[in-house]
N, C-alpha and C positions, 0 to 999 in steps of 0.2 A: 590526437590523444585527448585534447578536450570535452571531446565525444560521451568518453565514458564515462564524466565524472557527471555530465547531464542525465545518464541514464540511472550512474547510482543516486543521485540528489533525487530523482522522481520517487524511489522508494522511501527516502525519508521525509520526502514532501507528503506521501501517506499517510504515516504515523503521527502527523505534528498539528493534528487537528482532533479537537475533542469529537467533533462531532463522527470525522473520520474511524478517529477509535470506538465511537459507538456502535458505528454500522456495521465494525469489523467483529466486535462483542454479537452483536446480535446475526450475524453469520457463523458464528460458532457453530451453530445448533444447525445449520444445513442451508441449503440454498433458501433465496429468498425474491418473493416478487419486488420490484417495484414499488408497486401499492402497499403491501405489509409494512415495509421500510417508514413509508410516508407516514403512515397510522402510529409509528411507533416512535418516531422523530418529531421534535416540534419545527420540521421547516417544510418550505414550498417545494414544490415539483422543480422546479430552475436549481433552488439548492444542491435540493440531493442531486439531482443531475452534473451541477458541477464537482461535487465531493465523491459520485460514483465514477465520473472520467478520469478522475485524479486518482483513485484508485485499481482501476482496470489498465492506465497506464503503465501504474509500475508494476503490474504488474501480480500483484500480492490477490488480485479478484480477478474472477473471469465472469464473462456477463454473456448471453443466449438470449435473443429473439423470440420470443413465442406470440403468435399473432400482432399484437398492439403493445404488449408489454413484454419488460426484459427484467429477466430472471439475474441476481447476482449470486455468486459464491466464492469463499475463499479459493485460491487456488492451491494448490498443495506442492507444485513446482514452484510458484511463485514465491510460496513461505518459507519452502527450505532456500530459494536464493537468496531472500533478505536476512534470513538468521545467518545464512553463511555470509554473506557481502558483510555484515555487523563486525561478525567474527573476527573478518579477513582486516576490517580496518582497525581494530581495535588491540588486534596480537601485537604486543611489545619485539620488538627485532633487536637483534645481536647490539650490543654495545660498542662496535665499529661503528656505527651511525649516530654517534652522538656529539652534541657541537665541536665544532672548530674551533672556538676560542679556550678550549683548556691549554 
């Protein structure tokens, strides 16, 4: 059971980075090399490398090989799983679940 809470954590381990959120801003407008990324970020190649695996993990980007360099883009399954996973944890439930010390 443990499991999943590791898989939903990766998606919010995306969002909790500025820098994160900027790569995801500038993916708005369509996929994007590598290189463009870097030109438009003030960090290194190791950086965004760690901030784009963090992101292709959870999920929310998908990323393609094209000779030497890798293309990202949001994913569009990915984004309706995080606004739904959001959702799902954030719904208030019936008021039989609420403490035991009343």
């Amino acid at each position: 059971m443990e499991n999943i809470y590791i898989e939903k954590a990766k998606v919010f381990k995306a969002f909790c980075d500025e820098n994160r959120l900027q790569i995801l801003e500038l993916l708005q407008s369509g996929e994007k090399c590598a290189c463009v990324l870097l030109q438009k970020l003030n960090i290194g190649q190791s950086t965004l490398s760690h901030h784009m695996k963090i992101l292709v993990q959870s999920g929310v980007v998908d990323a393609r090989n094209e000779g030497k360099w890798t293309y990202y883009s949001i994913s569009e399954e990915g984004s309706k799983s995080a606004m739904q996973l959001l959702e799902n944890i954030t719904t208030v439930l019936s008021e039989n679940n609420s403490c035991c010390c009343n």
